[in-house]
N, C-alpha and C positions, 0 to 999 in steps of 0.2 A: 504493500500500500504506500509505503515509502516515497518508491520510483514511480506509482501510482501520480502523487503531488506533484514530480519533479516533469511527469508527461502533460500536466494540463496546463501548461502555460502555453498561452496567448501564440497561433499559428500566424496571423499575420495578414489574414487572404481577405476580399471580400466579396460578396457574392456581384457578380457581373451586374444582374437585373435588378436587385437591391429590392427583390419581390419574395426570395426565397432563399431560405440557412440551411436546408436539406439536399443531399444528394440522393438520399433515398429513405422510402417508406415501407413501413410494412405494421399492415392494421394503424393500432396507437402510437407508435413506436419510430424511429426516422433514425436517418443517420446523419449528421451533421454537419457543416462544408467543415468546421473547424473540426472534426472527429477524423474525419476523412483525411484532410490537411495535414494533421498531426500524424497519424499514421503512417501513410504515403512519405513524409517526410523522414521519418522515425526507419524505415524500412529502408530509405536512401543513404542515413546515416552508417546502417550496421552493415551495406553492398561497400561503401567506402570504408569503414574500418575492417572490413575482413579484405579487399583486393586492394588499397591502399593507395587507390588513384581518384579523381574526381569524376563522379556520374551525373549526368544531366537528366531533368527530366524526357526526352525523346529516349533515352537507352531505357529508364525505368520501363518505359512505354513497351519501346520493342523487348523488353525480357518480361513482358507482362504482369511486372509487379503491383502496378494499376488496377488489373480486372483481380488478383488476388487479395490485394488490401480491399476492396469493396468487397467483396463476396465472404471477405472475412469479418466486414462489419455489418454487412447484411444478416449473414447468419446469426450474428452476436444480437442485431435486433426482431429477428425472428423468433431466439428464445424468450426474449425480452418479453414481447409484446403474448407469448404461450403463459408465462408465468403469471402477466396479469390477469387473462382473461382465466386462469384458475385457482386465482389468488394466493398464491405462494408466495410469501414475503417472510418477512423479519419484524421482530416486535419494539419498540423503541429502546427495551432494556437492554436487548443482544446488540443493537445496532450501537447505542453508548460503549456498550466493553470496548465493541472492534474498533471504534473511532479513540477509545482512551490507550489503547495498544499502540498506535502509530508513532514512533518515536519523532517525528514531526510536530507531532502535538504535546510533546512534554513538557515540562521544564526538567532543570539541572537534577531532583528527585526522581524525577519518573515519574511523575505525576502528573495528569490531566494538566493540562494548562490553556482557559478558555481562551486567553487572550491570543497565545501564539498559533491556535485551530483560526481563530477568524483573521489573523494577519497571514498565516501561509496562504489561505483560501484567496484573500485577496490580490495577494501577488500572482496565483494562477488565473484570477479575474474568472472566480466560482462563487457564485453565490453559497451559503449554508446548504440552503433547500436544494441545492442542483447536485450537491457534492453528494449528501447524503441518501440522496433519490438514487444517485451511482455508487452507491454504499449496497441500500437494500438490492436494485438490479444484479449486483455481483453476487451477494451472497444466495439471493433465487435462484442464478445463474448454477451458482456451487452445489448448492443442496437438490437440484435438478438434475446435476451432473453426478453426484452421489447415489443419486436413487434407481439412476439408470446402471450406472458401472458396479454399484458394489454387489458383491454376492455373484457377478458375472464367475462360472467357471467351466473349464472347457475339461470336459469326459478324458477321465485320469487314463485311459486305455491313450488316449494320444503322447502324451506325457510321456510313459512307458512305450511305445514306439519307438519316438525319437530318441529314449534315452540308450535302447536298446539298438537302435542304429547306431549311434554314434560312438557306443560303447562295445559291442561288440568287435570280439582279438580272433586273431587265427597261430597258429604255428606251421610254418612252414620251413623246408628246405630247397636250397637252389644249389647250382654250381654255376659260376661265372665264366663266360668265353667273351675277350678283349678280344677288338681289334687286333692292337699288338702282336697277338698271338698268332694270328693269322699268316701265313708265308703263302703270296701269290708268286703265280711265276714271274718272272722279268721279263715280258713280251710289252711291247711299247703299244699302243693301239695304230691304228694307221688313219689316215684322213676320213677315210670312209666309215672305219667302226665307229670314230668320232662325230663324223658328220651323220649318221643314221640314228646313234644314239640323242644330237641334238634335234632331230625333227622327232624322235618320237619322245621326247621331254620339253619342248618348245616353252611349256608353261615355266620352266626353271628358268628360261632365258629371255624373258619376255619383259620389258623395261618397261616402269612404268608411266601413268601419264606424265608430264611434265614440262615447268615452265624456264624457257630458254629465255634467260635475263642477263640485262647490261647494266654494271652497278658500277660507279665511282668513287672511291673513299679516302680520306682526308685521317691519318691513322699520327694519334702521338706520335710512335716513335718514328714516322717519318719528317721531322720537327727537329728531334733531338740537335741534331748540328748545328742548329741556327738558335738554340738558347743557351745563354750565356748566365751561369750560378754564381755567384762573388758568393765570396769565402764566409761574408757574416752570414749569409742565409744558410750557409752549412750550418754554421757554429748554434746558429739561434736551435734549426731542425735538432741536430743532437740534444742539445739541452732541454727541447721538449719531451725529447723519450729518453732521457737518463733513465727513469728507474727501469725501461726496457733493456740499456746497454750495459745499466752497474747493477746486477745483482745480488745480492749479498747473501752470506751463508743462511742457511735452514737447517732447522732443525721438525721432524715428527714427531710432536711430545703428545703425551698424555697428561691429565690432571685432578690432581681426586685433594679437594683442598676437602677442611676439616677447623669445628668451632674453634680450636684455640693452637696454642703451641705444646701444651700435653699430649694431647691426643692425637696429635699429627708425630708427635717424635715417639709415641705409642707403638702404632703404625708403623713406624719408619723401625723400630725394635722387633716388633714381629716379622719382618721382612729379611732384616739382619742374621738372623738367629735360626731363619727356614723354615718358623711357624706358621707360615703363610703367603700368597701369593699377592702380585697386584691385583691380579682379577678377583680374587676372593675379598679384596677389599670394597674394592665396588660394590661387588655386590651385597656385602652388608651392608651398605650403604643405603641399599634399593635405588642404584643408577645401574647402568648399562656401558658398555666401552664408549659407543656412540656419544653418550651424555658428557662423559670428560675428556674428546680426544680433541685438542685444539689445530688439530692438522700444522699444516706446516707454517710455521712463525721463524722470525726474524730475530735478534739481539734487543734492537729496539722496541717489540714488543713484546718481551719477558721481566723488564724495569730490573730490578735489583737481584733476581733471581736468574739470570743472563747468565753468569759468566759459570755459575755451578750447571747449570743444564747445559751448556755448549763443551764443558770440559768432561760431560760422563761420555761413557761408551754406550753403541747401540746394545737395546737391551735393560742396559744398567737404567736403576730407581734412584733418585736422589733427594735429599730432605730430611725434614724441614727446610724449607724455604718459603718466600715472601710472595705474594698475588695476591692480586688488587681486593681478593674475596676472602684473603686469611691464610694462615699458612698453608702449606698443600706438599703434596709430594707432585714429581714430577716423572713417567717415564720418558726416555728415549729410543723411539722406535724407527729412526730414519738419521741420515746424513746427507743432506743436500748442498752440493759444495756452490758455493757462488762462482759466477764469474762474471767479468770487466771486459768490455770490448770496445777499446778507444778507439777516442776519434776516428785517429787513421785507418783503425780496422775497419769504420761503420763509410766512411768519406764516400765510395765509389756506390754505395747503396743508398747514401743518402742522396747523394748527385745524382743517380739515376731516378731517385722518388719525386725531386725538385722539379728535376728537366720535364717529364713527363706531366706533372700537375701543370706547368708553366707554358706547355703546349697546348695541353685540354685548353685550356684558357684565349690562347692564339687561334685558337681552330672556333671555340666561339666566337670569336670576334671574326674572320672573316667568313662564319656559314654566313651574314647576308647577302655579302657581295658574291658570293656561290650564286646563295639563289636568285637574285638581280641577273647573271652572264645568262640562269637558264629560265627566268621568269622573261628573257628580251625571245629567247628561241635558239639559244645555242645548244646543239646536239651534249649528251655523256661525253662521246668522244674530244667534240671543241671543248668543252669544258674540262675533260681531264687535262689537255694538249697544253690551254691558257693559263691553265691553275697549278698545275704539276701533280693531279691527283692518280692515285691508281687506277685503272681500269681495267676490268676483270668481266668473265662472264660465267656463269654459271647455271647448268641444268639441275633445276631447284624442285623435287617433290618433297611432299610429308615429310621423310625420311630423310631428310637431309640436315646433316648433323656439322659435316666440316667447311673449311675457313669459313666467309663471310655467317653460313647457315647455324653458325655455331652459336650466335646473339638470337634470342627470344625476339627482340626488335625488331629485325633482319627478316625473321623467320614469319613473323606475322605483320609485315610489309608486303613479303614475295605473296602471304598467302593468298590475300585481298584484292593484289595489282591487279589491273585489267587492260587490255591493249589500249584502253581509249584514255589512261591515266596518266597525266602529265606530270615527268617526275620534279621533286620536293626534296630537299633537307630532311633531316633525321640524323640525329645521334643515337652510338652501341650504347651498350651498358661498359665500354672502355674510355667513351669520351667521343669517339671515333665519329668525324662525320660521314652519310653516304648519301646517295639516291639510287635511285634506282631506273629499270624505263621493263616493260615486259615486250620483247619482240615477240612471240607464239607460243603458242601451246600445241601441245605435241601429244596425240594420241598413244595408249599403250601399245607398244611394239613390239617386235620380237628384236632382240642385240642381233645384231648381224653376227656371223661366225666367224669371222674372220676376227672381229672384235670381242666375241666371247669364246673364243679357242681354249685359253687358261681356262675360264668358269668350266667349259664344258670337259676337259681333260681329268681337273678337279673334281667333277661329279664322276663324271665313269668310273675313276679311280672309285671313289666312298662306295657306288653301287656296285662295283667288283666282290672289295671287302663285304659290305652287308648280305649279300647272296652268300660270299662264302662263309661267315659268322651264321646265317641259315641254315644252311647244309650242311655244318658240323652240328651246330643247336640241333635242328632236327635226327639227325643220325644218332647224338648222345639220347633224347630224349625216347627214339624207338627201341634205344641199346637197354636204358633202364626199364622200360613197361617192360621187357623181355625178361628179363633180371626178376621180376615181380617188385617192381617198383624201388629197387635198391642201385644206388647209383652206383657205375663201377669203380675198383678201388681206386684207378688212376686217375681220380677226379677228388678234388676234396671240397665237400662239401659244406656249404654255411647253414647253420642253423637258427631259424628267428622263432622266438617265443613270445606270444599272445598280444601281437602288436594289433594297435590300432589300426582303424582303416588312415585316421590323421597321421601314419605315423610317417618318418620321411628316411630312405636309405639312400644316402649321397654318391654311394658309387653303382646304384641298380638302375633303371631305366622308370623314369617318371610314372608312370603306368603301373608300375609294380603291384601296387596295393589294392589298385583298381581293380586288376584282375584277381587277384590272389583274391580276394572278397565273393567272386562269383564261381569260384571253384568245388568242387565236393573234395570230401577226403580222398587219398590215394590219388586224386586227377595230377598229372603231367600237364604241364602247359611250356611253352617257350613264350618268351617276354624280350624283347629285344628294344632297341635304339639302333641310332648310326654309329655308335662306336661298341656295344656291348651286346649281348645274347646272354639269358638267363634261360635254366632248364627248372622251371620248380613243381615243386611237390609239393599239395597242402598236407599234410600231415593231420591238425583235429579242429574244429571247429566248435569257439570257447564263447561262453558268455559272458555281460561284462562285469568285471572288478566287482566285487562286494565289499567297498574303503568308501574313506572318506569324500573323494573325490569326487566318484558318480552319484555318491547323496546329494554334495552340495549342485552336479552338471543336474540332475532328476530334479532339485528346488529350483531351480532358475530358470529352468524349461518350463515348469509348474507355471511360474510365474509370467515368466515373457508370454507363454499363452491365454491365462487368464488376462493378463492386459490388452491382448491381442483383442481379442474377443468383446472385453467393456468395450475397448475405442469403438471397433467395429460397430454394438450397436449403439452408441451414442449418434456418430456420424449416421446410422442407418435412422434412428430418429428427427434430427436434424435435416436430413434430406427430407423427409416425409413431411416436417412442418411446412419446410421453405417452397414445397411442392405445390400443397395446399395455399400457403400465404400471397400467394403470387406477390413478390415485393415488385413494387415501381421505382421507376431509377429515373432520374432529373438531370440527362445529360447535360443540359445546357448550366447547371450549378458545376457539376464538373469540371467542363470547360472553362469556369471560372474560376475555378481552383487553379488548374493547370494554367492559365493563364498569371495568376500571381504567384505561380508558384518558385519558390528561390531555396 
């Protein structure tokens, strides 16, 4: 209720016709241009603070946040106007608690304070009566939404399902066949097996669509020569990151202080003498390591206690000694040695950090005159020519990951270009100025052979290996059914026990478990990828874990379903009022919204 106060301040907007404060009705009930306003607004705020750029109202628009803020306050007055007409409300003495609850309305006790209820109200520019009307509405709204969800629960047999999917192990055994292992002959293919192979795999060689771009760029370190570092801006840089280049020693202490200097030099006796541990102090204590480990500290913040903690050995306990909380013992459980890295050692990296910022800078200053050579009509090309920019071109799909396509910027420039788009300035996320121009787009193709010979050499080669990683797989695996399902000795076999279907084996073939899961006992199956072949054997098929675990996976599934299920039919009641209510909607107040909208 809080951040309740904090949203009803004053939207700003006014209605166009200055005949009408709703954007929409429904029965007694309406939605308000400032309701609206605020909302819309409030939803702009939170698209900006999660993607961290500024949004306009036309993008709200085109990501439809517009029709979902209304249909969000529509519905909100659909229930509204259900509760009145079956009288569901709050009585003045419940409605006083909730309104004496709001720490807005306190004072310094916590207690009700009339005065600061009708000064916050007014700053929201709320009447009493209007607050408290949106007082009772919420709490209808709640107790409405209570009566529908609670008690929802969904048939325990589902529950048990899923937990019984999810939980359910098998044991199995496999024998693994690598690649590696494999010795094909040394016959080279010839053009033909190569070229037959690439018409009957065409799909492998087949490029995709993509845009043929001419892009200019204006890059820092193309700069570097022509800026000039004098020696104080070195000196000033360094001395900003001193405590980056002058390190000083560390120490990993621990720290278990204690009310006085008896009790700590106590302590510091039993420790002496081997009647006890650090940890065992602690924990009389009722702390945990966590509670007094000060991680790694400095000389300067150990105060008088310094020079005894930096002289023990790792390991070693020392104390009595002084902190800021009483005396304490102190362990040492690290040595972090400092180091110093002068001037002269930092110069060439500071020089280089200078040079580079002082270009970014230079290349701001002439993007205008960029854009003026190709605002008048001079081509990329004139323009790299006149400017001394790079020009480059590059076939740019999705998937394009290296040079220029390597900037986010770059990438969702090329995305959007269109042949009819006249290129602009833009900065990388390096500083880096570019434009761009899109000469064509280019259907997907098949690579020519001649240009995809490697690719295709490369594949024959992998489908060679995997037929024969098959023909061994299969052969060992009709060796074993023959065997009566026992692998032969010269194979040694892995043996997995009552793993999950979640479970993951890093050197088996992705699929592993997928299959292993539809297997019966005794079945053989081969499991393969492009580098491995697996022969496995399910072995028994196990029900799941009776621990701790699958109680707490069987209560959260309990629950995520039963909530499943409230929501479901709330929304399925809400549909049904707003069905019935047929609300009317006051575009033309809208458009006056949107129109003051900022």
């Amino acid at each position: 209720m809080g951040l309740l106060i904090v949203g009803l301040a004053g939207f700003g907007v006014v209605n166009g016709s200055g005949t009408s404060r709703s954007v929409a009705s429904v029965g007694s009930e309406y939605v308000s241009l400032d309701d609206y306003g605020r909302a819309l607004q409030q939803e702009q705020q939170a698209i900006q603070a999660q993607s961290g750029q500024s949004v306009s109202l036309p993008q709200l628009i085109s990501f439809g946040v517009d029709r979902t803020v209304l249909n969000r306050l529509i519905s909100t007055a659909v229930l509204d106007d259900e509760m009145s007409r079956i009288g569901l409300s709050i009585g003045d003495e419940t409605l006083l608690e909730q309104i004496s609850q709001i720490s807005a309305f306190q004072d310094g006790s916590g207690q009700f304070d009339r005065n600061a209820y009708s000064f916050s109200l007014q700053n929201a520019g709320l009447s009493e009566l209007e607050f408290e009307e949106d007082m009772r509405q919420e709490a209808a709204r709640i107790l409405a939404q209570g009566a529908i969800m609670s008690g929802a629960k969904m048939p325990t047999i589902m529950a048990n399902t899923l937990t019984d999917y999810i939980g359910a192990r098998r044991s199995f055994s496999y024998v693994s066949l690598a690649a590696d292992d494999i010795a094909l002959t040394q016959v080279a293919p010839t053009d033909t097996d190569l070229q037959t192979f690439y018409d009957e795999n065409i799909a492998q060689f087949t490029l995709p669509e993509s845009k043929e771009i001419t892009y200019v760029a204006l890059r820092p370190e193309m700069l570097l020569d022509t800026v000039e570092i004098d020696a104080q801006s070195l000196r000033d840089a360094y001395e900003a990151r001193r405590d980056e280049y002058i390190v000083p020693d560390r120490r990993l202490v621990e720290r278990l202080v204690f009310s006085d200097q008896d009790a700590a030099a106590t302590a510091m006796a039993q420790l002496e003498v081997g009647g006890t541990t650090f940890e065992t102090l602690v924990e009389q204590r009722g702390l945990s390591l966590s509670d007094v480990d000060l991680g790694d500290v400095a000389r300067t913040q150990l105060g008088a206690a310094a020079d005894g903690i930096f002289a023990a050995q790792v390991g070693e306990t020392v104390g009595p000694l002084p902190s800021d909380l009483g005396p304490a013992l102190y362990r040492v459980n690290g040595v972090l040695e400092g180091r110093e890295t002068t001037f002269e050692q930092a110069e060439a990296e500071l020089r280089s950090e200078l040079a580079i910022d002082r270009a970014r800078r230079v290349i701001e200053q002439r993007a205008e005159d960029i854009e003026d050579v190709m605002a008048g009509g001079a081509t990329l090309e004139e323009v790299a020519a006149d400017e001394e920019l790079e020009l480059g071109l590059i076939s740019w799909t999705g998937e394009s990951t290296d040079g220029m396509a390597a900037f986010d910027t770059f990438r969702n420039a090329a995305n959007v270009v269109t042949e009819a788009d006249f290129p602009t300035t833009a900065f990388l996320e390096d500083g880096s100025l570019f434009a761009l121009r899109l000469n064509e787009t280019l259907a997907a193709r098949p690579n020519p052979f001649d240009q995809a010979r490697d690719d295709v050499l490369a594949a024959y080669t992998q489908d060679r290996i995997a037929k024969a990683l098959a023909e061994q797989a299969d052969a060992l695996r009709q060796q074993t059914s023959d065997n009566n399902g026992t692998f032969p000795e010269t194979y040694t076999a892995t043996v997995e026990t009552g793993l999950r279907r979640t479970a993951y084996i890093d050197t088996a073939p992705v699929d592993l478990l997928n299959q292993v899961f539809e297997m019966e006992p005794g079945e053989l199956r081969v499991v393969s990828d492009a580098q491995t072949a697996l022969v496995v054997r399910l072995d028994d098929i196990l029900p799941p874990a009776e621990d701790d675990e699958m109680a707490r996976l069987s209560d959260a599934l309990s629950t995520q379903l039963d909530q499943s299920i409230a929501t479901q039919l709330l929304q399925t009641y809400l549909t049904a009022l707003r069905d019935d209510a047929t609300p009317r909607v006051n575009q033309h107040t809208i458009e006056a919204v949107h129109a003051s909208f900022h």
